[in-house]
C-alpha positions in Angstrom: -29.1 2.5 62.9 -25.5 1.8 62.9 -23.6 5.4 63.6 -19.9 5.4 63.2 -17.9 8.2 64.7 -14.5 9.8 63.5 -12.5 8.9 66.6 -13.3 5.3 66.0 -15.7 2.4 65.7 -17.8 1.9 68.3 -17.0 -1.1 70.7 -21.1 -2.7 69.9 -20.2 -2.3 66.1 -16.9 -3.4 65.9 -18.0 -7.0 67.7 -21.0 -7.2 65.1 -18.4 -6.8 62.2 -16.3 -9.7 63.8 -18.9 -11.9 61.0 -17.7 -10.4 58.0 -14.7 -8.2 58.7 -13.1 -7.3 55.4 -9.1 -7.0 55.4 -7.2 -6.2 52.5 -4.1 -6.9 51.9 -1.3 -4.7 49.2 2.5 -5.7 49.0 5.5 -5.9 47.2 5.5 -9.6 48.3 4.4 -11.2 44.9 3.2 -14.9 44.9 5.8 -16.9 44.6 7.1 -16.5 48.0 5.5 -17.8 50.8 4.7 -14.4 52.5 1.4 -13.0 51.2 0.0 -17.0 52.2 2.0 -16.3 55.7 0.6 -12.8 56.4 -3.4 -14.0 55.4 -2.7 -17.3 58.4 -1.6 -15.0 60.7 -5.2 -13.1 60.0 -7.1 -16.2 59.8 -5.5 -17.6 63.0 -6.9 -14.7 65.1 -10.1 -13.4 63.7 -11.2 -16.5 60.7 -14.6 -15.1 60.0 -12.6 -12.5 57.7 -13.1 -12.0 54.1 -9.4 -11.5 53.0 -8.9 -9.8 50.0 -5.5 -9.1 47.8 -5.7 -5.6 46.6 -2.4 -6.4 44.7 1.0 -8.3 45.4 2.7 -6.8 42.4 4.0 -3.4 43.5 7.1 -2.7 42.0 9.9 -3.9 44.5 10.3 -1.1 47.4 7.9 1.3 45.4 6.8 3.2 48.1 5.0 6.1 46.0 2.9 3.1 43.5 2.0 1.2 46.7 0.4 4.3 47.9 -1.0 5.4 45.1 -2.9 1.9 44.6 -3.9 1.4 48.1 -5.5 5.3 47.6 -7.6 4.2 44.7 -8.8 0.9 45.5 -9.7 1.5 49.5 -12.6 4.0 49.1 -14.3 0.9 47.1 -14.5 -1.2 49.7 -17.3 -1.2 52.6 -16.9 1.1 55.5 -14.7 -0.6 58.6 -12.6 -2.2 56.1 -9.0 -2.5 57.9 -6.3 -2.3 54.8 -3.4 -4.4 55.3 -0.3 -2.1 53.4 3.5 -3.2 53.8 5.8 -1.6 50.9 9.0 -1.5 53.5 12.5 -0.7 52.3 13.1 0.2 55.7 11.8 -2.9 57.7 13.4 -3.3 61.3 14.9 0.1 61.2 13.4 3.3 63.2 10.4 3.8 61.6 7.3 3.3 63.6 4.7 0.6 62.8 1.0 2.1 62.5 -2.9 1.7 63.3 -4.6 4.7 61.6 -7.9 5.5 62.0 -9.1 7.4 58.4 -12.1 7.8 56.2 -13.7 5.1 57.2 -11.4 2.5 57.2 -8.3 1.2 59.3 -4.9 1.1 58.0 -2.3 -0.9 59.2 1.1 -0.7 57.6 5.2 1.1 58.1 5.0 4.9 58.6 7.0 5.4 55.6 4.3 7.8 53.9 2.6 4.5 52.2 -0.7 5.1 54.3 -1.0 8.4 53.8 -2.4 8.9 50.2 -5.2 6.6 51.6 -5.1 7.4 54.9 -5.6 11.5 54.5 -6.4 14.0 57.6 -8.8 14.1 59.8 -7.7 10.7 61.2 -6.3 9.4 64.1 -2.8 7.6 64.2 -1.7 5.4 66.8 1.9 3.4 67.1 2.1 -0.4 67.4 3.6 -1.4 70.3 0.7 -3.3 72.3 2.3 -7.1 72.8 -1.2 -7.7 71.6 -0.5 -6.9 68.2 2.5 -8.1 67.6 4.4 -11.5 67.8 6.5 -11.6 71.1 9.7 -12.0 68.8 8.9 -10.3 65.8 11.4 -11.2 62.7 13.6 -7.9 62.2 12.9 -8.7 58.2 9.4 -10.1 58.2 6.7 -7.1 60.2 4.3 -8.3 57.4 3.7 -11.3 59.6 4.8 -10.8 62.5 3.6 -7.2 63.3 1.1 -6.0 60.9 -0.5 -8.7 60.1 -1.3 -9.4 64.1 -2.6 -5.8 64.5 -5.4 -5.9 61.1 -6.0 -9.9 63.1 -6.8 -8.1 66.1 -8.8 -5.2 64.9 -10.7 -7.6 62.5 -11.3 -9.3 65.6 -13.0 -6.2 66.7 -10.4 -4.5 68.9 -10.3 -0.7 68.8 -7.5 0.8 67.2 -7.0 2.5 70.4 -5.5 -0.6 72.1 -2.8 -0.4 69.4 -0.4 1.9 71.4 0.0 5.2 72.2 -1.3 8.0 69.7 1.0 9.6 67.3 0.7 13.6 66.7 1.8 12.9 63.6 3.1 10.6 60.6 5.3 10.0 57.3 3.0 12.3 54.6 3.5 11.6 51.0 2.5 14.2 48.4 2.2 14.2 45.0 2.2 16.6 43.1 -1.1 19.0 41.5 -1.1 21.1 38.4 -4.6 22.4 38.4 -6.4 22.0 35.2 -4.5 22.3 31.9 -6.8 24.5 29.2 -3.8 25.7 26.5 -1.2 24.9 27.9 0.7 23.6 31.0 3.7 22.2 33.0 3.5 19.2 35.0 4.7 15.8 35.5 4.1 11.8 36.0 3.0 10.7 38.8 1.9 7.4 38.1 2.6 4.4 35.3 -0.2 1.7 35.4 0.4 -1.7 34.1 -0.6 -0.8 30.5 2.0 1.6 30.8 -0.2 4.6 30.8 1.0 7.7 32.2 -1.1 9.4 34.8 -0.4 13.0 35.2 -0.4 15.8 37.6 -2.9 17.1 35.8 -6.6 17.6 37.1 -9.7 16.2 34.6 -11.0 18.5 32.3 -12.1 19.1 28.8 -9.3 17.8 26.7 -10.8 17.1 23.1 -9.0 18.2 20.3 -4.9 18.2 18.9 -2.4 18.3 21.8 1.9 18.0 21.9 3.5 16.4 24.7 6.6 17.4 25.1 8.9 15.2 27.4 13.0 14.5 27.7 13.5 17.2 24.5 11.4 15.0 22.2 7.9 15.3 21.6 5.1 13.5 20.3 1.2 14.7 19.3 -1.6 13.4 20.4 -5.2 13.3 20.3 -7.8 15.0 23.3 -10.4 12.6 23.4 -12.8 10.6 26.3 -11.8 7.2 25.8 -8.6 4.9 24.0 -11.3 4.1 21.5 -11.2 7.9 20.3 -7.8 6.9 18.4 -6.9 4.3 16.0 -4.4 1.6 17.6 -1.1 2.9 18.1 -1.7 6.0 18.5 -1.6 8.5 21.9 -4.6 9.8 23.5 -5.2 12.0 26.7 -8.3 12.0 28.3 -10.0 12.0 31.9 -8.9 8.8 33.2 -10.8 7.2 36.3 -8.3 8.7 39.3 -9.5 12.0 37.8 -6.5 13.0 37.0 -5.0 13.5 32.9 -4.0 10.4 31.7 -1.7 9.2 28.5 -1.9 6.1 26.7 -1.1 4.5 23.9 -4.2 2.6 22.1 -3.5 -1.2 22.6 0.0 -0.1 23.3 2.3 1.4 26.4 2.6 5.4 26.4 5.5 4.8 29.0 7.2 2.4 26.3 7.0 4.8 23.3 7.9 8.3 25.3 10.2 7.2 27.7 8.7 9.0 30.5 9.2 7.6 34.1 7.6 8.4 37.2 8.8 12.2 38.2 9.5 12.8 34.5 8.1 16.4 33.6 5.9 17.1 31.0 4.4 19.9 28.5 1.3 19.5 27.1 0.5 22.4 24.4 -3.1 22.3 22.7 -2.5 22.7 19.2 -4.5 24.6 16.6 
């Protein structure tokens, strides 16, 4: 049997992946640009056995936070040894460091600007890119998609160690968000996400929410109904429920919770069960 360990994948299985190494790629790129198509040759040019996947293109320009949150929920989906190609980068060709991390299972290749992390939590083991290996010799200041990270997830899908990245890092860029515990009567939190339906996930853990609820948000507030799916509500009308990050979420039946509240990512929020 295959054994994988948590300082890194072994040098036998790593060359046995080389057939169907998975990388993934998330960005802010979009499609109409030629970068996404220029960071997936730079892949295919060094390791073009690889299965490339596009986890997304469509994080909201230089939304570090959403990148990190959709890299987090799609990457424990995919099979072990996956490498996850991440590069939401505001600050590209400044100081920030350029990473290999090994976590939960996977490798993650991307800016240490705290977009990793959410995916990418503790134990794991970080290491800086600065091998010429994995990296063009004259990388684009503006362009490390290409010319740095998408060399680096080329070389590991090729079945280098992460190891030969560069040096290891003690540390790296965290993001947080933030937790509210479960919410039985009544509770403070906030948004921490807005999906493309425009429904609000919360800070809130899952838990039994059936039954009349307020939400109370930017002085207004709204009632809604505690129920398990959108289909608990006629259309048009807000629901909570366990949503699949397990977290509270809000929505608006056929319609955008985010639209009809207002609410914004970081806007706080009271939910009060009603009687």
């Amino acid at each position: 049997m295959l054994q994988m360990s948590f300082c890194g994948f072994k040098a036998g299985w790593g060359r046995l992946a080389v057939a169907m190494q998975v990388v993934t790629f998330t960005t802010d790129f979009g499609t109409t640009d030629a970068y996404a198509g220029a960071m997936k040759g730079v892949v295919l040019s060094l390791a073009p056995r690889s299965v490339l996947v596009d986890i997304t293109h469509a994080i909201p320009r230089h939304d570090v936070r959403a990148g990190a949150w959709v890299l987090a929920e799609s990457a424990p989906c995919f099979p072990p040894g996956s490498v996850h190609v991440a590069v939401v980068d505001p600050g590209v060709g400044g100081p920030r460091a350029g990473l290999v991390v090994e976590a939960a299972g996977h490798l993650f290749v991307g800016p240490d600007n705290g977009l990793l992390t959410l995916a990418a939590f503790a134990p794991r083991r970080v290491f800086r890119i600065e091998n010429p290996l994995f990296r063009r010799a004259r990388p684009s200041p503006t362009f490390h998609g290409r010319d740095v990270f998408a060399v680096a997830a080329g070389r590991l899908a090729e079945g280098l160690p992460a190891c030969e990245a560069g040096p290891a890092a003690e540390t790296m860029t965290d993001l947080f968000l933030p937790a509210s515990g479960c919410v039985h009567g009544d509770g403070e939190g906030e948004v921490v996400h807005i999906d493309v339906f425009g429904n609000l996930v919360t800070s809130f853990s899952g838990g039994e929410v059936e039954g009349r609820w307020e939400l109370i948000c930017a002085n207004r507030g709204f009632e809604l109904r505690g129920g398990r799916t959108f289909s608990d509500v006629p259309p048009g009308r807000l629901v909570c429920y366990e949503g699949s990050s397990g977290r509270i979420e809000i929505a608006v039946r056929e319609g955008s919770a985010a639209a009809l509240t207002g609410c914004q990512v970081g806007t706080s929020i009271h939910l009060r069960r009603r009687s």
